[in-house]
N, C-alpha and C positions, 0 to 999 in steps of 0.2 A: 504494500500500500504506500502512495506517495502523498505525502504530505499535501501539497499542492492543490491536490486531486478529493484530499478527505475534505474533514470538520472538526476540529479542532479549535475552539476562538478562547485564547486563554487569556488570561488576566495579569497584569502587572501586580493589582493591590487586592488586596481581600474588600470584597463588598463591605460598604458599612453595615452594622447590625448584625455581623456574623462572630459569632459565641467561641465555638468548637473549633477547635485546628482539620478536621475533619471535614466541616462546612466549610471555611475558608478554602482547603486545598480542594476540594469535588468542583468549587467554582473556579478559583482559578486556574484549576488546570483543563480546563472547559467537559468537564466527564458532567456534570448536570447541569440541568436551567429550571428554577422556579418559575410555574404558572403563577401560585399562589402561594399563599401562607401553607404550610404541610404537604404541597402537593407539586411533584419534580417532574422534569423531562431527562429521561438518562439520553444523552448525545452521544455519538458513536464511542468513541472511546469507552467512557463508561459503561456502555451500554454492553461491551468487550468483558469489561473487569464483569457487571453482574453475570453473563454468561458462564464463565471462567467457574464462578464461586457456583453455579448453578451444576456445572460441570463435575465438579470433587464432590457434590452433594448429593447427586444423583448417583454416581459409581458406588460411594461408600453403603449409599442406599438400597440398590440392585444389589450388590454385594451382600447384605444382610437379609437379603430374599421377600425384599418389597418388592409390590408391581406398583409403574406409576398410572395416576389416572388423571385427567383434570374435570373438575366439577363446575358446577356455573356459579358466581357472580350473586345472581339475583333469585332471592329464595321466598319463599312464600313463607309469609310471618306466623300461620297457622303452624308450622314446624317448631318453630320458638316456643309456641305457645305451650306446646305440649309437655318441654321440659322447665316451663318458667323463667327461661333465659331472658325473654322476651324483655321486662321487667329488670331483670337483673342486670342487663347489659344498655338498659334503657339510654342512658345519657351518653354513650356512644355510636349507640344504633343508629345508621341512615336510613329511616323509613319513610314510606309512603302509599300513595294506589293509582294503581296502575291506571290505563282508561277504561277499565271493566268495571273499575270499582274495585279490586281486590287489595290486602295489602300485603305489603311488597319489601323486602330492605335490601341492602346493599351485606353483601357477608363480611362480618366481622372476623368470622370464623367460620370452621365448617364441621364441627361434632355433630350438630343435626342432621345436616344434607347425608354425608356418612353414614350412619346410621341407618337411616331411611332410605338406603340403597342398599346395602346389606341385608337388609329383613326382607327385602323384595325377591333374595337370592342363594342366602343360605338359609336351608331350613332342618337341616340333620347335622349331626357333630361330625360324622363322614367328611365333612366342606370344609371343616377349619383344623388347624388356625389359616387365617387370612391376614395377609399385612397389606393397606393401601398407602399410597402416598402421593402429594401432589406438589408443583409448585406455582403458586397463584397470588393474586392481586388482593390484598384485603381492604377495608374500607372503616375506619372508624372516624367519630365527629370530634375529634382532639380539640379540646380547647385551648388547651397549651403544648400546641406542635412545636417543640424545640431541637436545635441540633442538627439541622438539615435535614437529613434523611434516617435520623435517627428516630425519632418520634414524629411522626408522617399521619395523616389524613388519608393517606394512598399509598402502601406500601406490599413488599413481596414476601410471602413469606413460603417456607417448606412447613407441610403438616404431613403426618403420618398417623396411620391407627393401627390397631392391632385386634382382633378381634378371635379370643379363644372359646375354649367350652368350660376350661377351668383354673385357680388359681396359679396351678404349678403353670399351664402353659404363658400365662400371662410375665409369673417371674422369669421363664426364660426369652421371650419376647422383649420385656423390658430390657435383659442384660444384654440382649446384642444392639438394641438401639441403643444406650449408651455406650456400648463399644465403636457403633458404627461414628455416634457423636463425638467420641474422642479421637478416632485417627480422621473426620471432617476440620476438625478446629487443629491437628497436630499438621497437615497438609497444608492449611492454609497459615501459618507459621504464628498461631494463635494461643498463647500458653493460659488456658481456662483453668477455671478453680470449681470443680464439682460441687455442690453444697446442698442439704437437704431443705427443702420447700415448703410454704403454704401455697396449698392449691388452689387457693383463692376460688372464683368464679365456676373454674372448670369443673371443680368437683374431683373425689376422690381422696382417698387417705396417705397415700404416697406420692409426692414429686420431688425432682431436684430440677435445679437451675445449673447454669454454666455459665460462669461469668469470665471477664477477661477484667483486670486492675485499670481502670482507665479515668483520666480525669473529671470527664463528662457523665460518669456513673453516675445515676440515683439508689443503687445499692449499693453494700459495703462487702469485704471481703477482708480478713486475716492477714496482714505479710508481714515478713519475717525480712528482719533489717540484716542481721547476721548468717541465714543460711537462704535455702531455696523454697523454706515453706510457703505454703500457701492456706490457708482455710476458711471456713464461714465462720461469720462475724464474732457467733456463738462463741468461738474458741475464747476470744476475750475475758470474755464474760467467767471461762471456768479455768480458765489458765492464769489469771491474774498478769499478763502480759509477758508470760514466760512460754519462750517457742516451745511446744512436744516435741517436737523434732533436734534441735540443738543445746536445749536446755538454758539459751541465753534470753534474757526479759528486754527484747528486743521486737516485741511483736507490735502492732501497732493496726491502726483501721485504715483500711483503703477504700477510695470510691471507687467502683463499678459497674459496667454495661452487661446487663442478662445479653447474651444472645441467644440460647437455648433454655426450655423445658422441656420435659418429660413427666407424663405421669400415668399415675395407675387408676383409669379410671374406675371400673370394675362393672356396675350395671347402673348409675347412672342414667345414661339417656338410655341402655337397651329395654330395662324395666320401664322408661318412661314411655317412650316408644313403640315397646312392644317387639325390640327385634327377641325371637325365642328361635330356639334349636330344639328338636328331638334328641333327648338323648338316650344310651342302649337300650335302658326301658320302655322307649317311646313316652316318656314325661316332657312337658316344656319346660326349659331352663333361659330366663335372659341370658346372652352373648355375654362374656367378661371382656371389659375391653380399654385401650392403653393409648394413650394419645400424645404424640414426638413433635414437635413443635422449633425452628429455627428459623430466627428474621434476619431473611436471604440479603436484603436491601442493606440491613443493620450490622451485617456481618462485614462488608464493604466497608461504611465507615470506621468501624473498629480496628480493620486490619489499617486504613491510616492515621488511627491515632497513635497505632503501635508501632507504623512504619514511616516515619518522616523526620526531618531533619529540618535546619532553619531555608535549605534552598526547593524543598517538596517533596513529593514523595517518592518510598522506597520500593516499592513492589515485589510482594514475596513473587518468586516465579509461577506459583502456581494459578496466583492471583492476578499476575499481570496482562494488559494490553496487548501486548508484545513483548516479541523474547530480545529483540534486538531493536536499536534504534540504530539507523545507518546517518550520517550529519556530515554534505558537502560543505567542503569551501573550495568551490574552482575559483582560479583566476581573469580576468573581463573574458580572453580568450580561450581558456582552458587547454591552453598548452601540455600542459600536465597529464591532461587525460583524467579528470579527476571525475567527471561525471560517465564515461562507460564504464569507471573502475567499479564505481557504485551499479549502476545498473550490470555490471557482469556478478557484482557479491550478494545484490540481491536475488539473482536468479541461482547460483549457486544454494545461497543458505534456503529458500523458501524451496525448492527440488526436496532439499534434505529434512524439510517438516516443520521449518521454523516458519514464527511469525515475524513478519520484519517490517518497519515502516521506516522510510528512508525522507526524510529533512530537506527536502529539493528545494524548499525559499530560498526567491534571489535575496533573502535579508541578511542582516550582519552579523557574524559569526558571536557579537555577545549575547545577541537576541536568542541566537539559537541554541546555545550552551545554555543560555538561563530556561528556555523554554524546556529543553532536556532534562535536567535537572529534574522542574518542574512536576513534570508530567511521568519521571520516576522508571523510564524501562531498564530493565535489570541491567543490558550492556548496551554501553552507547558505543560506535565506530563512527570516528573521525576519519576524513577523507580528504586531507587539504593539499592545497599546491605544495607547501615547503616540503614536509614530508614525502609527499607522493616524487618532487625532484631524486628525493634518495631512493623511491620502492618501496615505502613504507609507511604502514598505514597504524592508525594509536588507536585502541581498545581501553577501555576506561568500565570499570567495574563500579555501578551506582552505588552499589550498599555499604561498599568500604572506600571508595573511590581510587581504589589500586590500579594504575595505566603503565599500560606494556605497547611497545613500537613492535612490530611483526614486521615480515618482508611481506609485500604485497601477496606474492601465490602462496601464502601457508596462511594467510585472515584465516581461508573460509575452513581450514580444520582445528585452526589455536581458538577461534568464535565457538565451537563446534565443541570442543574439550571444554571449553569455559563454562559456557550453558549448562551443560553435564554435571558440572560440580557443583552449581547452586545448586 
């Protein structure tokens, strides 16, 4: 992809009124645009990174023997009603009626919907266990949308369910979703603190959360100033500020961003519902069942509060845009050859499965450095005349900022090794 040719429109200064280093960097590195207060346009770039994060989300998911499905949007509020959510969820809820007269909301969530497709299809314990999972658009009336895209009116999230015939099946459901949870957030270079939960709204007698230490948190987390612990808050509370782990009283509270729950719902909405199974006896039994919950959107900003520096942001690789950023500087006439060199290492590295976006502005090599930075791809390759007079072209590593000169014909295998070891 050439710059030139993308959408990319980044920003010198952080918008006024912007909070979160988070917010700031998503705007100026042009990965979002607000329509409105809580409600964003992701621009290509970003639009890259959410896919990426959707990506590791997905695999880790299939992996742990969910199927994906996607559900609609717009539910009929009789569904709400059934489990009282209706009410409960009331001052978030986007409702309305349709031109039938009917009414109508925007999903907050989808435990209902769920549910009410399930009872339509499993009706013996023969069928399950069943694991769904989706990743989709939700909708809440946030009155204090804060953070960018962190507390949103319109955001994305991954939901998952599990639906068994009995407790033991439920515990082993539960423990691969949070295994699947932890190699999603250790891929995405995301070091979470497990901690156990109130269920709040959703219901049920078990959940935990996964939080990452971050400064924009509304919850708190455990850490350990002396060693690598981590825990929930609770620890404070019974440890008297002496780490479990190293023994030193060096523990202290941290803010933090949920990005994950999990929990055990059990029968809930299936008893409310009515979703039942036969079971060996031919008796009805409500479904037991488990709901895995990650904000997809949220996950995004988290990983740049955790990954950025005073010049932008860092991009875990897995997380990134692009795996390469290629950055001409020919000379008026390009004597040098500096732009086939580029157009032959883009064709090279992208043959070989990378993602490359190559910096073809006729603008000024500060602009373009700052803009690189910026926008945070793991390897930047410079391409300038001086250099290229000797055959040699500079590789510049974002995350440490380590740069190494190559001879021209070995870029596209020392790029190739490089990539590799992130």
């Amino acid at each position: 992809m050439y710059w030139s040719k993308y959408f990319i429109p980044t920003l010198k200064e952080a918008p006024a009124g912007t909070e979160a280093i988070s917010h700031q960097l998503l705007l100026r590195a042009g990965l979002v645009h607000m329509l409105t207060a809580g409600v964003y346009t992701y621009l290509p770039l970003g639009y890259r990174v959410l896919k990426n994060v959707e990506r590791v989300i997905r695999q880790e998911m299939n992996a742990a023997g969910a199927a994906e499905l996607f559900m609609p949007c717009l539910h009929p509020l009789e569904l709400w009603k059934q489990t009282g959510r209706d009410e409960v969820l009331k001052d978030v809820m986007i409702r309305f009626k349709d031109g039938r007269g009917r009414e109508m909301c925007l999903g907050p969530t989808h435990e209902e919907v769920v549910t009410d497709l399930v009872k339509n299809f499993v009706q013996s314990y023969r069928q399950l266990p069943v694991i769904l999972y989706q990743i989709q658009t939700k909708f809440r009336d946030e009155m204090r949308a804060r953070f960018g895209i962190v507390r949103a009116c319109e955001f994305i999230m991954k939901d998952a369910y599990s639906f068994d015939r009995d407790a033991a099946g439920l515990q082993k459901n539960y423990a691969r979703m949070e295994t699947a949870y932890r190699n999603i957030f250790k891929r995405l270079d995301l070091d979470v603190v497990v901690v156990a939960a109130d269920s709040g709204a959703m219901g049920g007698k078990v959940s935990h959360e996964f939080m990452v230490p971050a400064e924009i948190g509304e919850d708190a987390v455990a850490v350990c100033g002396s060693c690598a612990f981590r825990g929930g808050a609770s620890v404070l509370e019974t440890a008297g500020g002496v780490c479990p782990q190293c023994g030193q009283k060096n523990l202290a509270k941290s803010p933090a961003l949920e990005l994950g729950h999990i929990f055990q719902l059990g029968v809930k909405y299936s008893a409310a519902q009515q979703a039942l199974f036969l079971d060996e006896k031919g008796e009805r039994q409500p479904i037991i069942m488990g709901c895995y919950g990650i904000g997809v959107s949220r996950v995004v900003a988290a990983i740049i509060e955790k990954h950025h520096d005073e010049k932008g942001i860092i991009w875990p690789k897995a997380a990134a845009p692009f795996d390469v950023e290629i950055l001409t500087l020919p000379g008026p006439d390009d004597a040098e050859g500096v732009e086939p060199a580029a157009r032959e290492l883009y064709r090279a590295l992208t043959e070989w499965g990378m993602d490359v976006l190559v910096d073809d502005r006729p603008d000024s090599p500060g602009r373009k450095f700052n803009d690189a930075d910026l926008i945070g791809i793991p390897l930047r390759v410079t391409i300038g005349r001086k250099n290229m007079a000797q055959g040699q072209i500079e590789i510049k590593v974002r995350g440490t900022g380590a740069m190494v000169l190559v001879p021209q014909q070995e870029a596209g295998g020392r790029i190739k090794e490089m990539i590799a070891k992130l």
